[in-house]
C-alpha atoms as a printed R data frame, in Angstrom:
    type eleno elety resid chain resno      x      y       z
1   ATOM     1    CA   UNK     A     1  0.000  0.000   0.000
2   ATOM     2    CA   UNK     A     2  1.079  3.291  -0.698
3   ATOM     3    CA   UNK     A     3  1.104  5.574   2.217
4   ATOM     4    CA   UNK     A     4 -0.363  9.723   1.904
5   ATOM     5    CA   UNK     A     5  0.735 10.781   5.218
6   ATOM     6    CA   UNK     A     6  3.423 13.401   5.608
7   ATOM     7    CA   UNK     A     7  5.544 10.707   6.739
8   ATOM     8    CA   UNK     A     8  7.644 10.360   3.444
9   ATOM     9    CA   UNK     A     9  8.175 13.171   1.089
10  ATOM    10    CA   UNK     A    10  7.127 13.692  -2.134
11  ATOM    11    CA   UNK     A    11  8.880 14.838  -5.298
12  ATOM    12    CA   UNK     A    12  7.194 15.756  -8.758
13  ATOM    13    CA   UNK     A    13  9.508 15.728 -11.545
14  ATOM    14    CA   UNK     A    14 10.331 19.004 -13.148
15  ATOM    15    CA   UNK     A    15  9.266 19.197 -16.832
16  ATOM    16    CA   UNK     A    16  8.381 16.328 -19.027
17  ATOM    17    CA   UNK     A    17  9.643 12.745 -18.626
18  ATOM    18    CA   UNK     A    18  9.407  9.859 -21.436
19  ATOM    19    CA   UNK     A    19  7.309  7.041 -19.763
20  ATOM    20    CA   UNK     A    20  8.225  4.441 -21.202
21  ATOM    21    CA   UNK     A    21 10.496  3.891 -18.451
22  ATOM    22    CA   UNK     A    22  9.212  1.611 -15.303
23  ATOM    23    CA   UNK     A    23 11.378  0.652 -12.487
24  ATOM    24    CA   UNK     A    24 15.064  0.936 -13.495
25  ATOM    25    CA   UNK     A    25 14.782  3.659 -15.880
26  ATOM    26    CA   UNK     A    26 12.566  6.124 -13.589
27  ATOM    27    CA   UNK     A    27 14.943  4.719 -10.621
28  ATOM    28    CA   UNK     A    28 18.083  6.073 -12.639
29  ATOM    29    CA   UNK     A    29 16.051  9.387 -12.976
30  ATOM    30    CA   UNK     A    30 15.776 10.067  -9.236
31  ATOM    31    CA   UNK     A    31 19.169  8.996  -8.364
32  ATOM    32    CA   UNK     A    32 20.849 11.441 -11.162
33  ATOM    33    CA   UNK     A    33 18.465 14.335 -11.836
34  ATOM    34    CA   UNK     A    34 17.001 14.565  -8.265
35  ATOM    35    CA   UNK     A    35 19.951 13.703  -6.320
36  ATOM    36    CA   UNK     A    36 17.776 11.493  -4.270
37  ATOM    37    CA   UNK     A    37 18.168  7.133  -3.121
38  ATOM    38    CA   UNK     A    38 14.917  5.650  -4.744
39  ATOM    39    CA   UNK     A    39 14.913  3.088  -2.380
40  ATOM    40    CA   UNK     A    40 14.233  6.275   0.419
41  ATOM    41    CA   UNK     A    41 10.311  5.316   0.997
42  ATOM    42    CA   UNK     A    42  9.910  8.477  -0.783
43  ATOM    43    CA   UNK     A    43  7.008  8.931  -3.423
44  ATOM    44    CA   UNK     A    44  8.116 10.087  -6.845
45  ATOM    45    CA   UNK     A    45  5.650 11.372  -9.476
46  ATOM    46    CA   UNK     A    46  6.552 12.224 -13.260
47  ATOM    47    CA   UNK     A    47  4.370 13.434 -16.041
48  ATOM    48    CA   UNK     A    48  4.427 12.963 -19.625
49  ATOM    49    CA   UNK     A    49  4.841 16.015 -22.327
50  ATOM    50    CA   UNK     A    50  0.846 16.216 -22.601
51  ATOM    51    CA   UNK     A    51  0.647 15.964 -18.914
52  ATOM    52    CA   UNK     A    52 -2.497 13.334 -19.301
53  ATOM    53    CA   UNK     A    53 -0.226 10.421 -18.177
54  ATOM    54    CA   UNK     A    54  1.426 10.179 -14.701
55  ATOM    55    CA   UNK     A    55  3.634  7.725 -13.216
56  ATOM    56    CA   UNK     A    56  4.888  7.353  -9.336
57  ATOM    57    CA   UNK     A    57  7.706  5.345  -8.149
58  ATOM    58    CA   UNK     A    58  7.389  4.006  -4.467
59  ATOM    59    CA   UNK     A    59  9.572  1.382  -2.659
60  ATOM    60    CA   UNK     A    60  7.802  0.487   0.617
61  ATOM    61    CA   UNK     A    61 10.498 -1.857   1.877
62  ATOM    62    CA   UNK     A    62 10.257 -5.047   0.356
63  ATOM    63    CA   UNK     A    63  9.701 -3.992  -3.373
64  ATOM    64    CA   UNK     A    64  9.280 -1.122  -6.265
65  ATOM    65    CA   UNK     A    65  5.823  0.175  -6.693
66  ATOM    66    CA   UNK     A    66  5.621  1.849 -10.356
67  ATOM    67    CA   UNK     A    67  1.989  3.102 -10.504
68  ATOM    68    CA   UNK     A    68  0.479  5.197 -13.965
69  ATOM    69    CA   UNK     A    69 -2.803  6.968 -14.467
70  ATOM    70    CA   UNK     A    70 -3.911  7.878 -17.776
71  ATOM    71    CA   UNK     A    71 -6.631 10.797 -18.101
72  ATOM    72    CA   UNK     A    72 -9.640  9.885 -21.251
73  ATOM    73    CA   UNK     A    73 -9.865 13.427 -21.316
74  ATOM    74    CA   UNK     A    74 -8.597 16.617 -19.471
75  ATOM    75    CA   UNK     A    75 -4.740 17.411 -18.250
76  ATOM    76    CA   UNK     A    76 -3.274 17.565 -14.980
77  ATOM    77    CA   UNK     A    77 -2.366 20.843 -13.543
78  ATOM    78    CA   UNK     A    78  1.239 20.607 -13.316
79  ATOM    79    CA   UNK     A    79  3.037 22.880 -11.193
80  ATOM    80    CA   UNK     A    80  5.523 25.297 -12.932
81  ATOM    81    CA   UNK     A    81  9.043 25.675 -11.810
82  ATOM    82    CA   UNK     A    82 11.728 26.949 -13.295
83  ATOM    83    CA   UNK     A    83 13.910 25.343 -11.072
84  ATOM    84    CA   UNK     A    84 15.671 21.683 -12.746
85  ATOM    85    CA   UNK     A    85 14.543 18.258 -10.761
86  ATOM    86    CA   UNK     A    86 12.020 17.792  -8.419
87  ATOM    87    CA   UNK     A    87  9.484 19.694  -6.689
88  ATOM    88    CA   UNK     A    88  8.617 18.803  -3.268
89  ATOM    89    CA   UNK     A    89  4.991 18.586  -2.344
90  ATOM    90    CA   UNK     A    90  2.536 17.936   0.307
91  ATOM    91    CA   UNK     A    91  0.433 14.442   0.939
92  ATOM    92    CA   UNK     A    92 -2.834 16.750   0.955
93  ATOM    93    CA   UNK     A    93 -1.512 18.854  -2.349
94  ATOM    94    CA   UNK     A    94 -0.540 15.562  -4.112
95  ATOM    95    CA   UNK     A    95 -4.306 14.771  -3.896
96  ATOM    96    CA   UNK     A    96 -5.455 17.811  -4.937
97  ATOM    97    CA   UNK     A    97 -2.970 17.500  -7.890
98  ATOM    98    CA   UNK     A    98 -5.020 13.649  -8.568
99  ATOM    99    CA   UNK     A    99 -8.209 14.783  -7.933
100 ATOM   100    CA   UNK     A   100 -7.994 17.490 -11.253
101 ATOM   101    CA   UNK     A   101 -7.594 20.858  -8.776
102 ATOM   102    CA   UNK     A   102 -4.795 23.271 -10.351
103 ATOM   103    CA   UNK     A   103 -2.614 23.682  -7.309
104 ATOM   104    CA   UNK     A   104 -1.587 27.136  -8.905
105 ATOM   105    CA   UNK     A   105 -4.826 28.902  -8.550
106 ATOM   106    CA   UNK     A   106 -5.227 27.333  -4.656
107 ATOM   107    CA   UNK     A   107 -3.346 28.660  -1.403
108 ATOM   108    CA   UNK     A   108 -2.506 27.313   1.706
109 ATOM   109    CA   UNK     A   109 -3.604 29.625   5.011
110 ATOM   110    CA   UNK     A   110 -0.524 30.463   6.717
111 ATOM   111    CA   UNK     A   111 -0.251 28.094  10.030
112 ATOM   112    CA   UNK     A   112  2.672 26.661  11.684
113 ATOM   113    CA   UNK     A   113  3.558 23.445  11.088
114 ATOM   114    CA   UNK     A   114  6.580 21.210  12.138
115 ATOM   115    CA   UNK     A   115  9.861 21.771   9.849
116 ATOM   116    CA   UNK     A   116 10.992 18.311   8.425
């Protein structure tokens, strides 16, 4: 099972990424691009070009997870960055980013919360 808590982090991939890589190829990605061990327990997400496909690379321990979603219609609302890599999220805005809700035109009430 794939945890949403804010127990592990969670990195979206910066720009485009060819999906036709699964385990190794997405593995090499986080290890070189994000600077990151993708055996961490940390959730990775990439998008394709069109941003209507999505895949997330998860070890939980014993194993790889490589999950993809595919929209029939629509986009994802990809956040911008200009920044090369990854893009750390939240648990609560990774679900927003699933559920079709443009995380750009959203904003989080200022409250404290714990640093990592």
């Amino acid at each position: 099972m794939i945890p949403l808590s804010p127990a592990p982090r969670i990195y979206l991939a910066a720009g485009a990424t060819d999906l036709r890589k699964s385990f190794e190829g997405l593995g090499d990605l986080v290890t070189h691009q994000f600077q990151e061990d993708p055996l961490s327990g940390h959730l990775y997400i990439f998008s394709n070009r069109k941003r209507n496909r999505i895949k997330l690379l998860y070890f939980d321990g014993s194993g790889t997870w490589v999950c993809a979603k595919r929209l029939g219609e629509g986009r994802f609302a990809w956040p911008k960055t200009d920044a090369p890599g990854a893009l750390r999220i939240l648990a609560e805005e990774l679900t927003l980013l699933l559920s079709g809700i443009d995380l750009g035109k959203t904003r989080t009430r200022p409250w404290w919360r714990k640093a990592a």
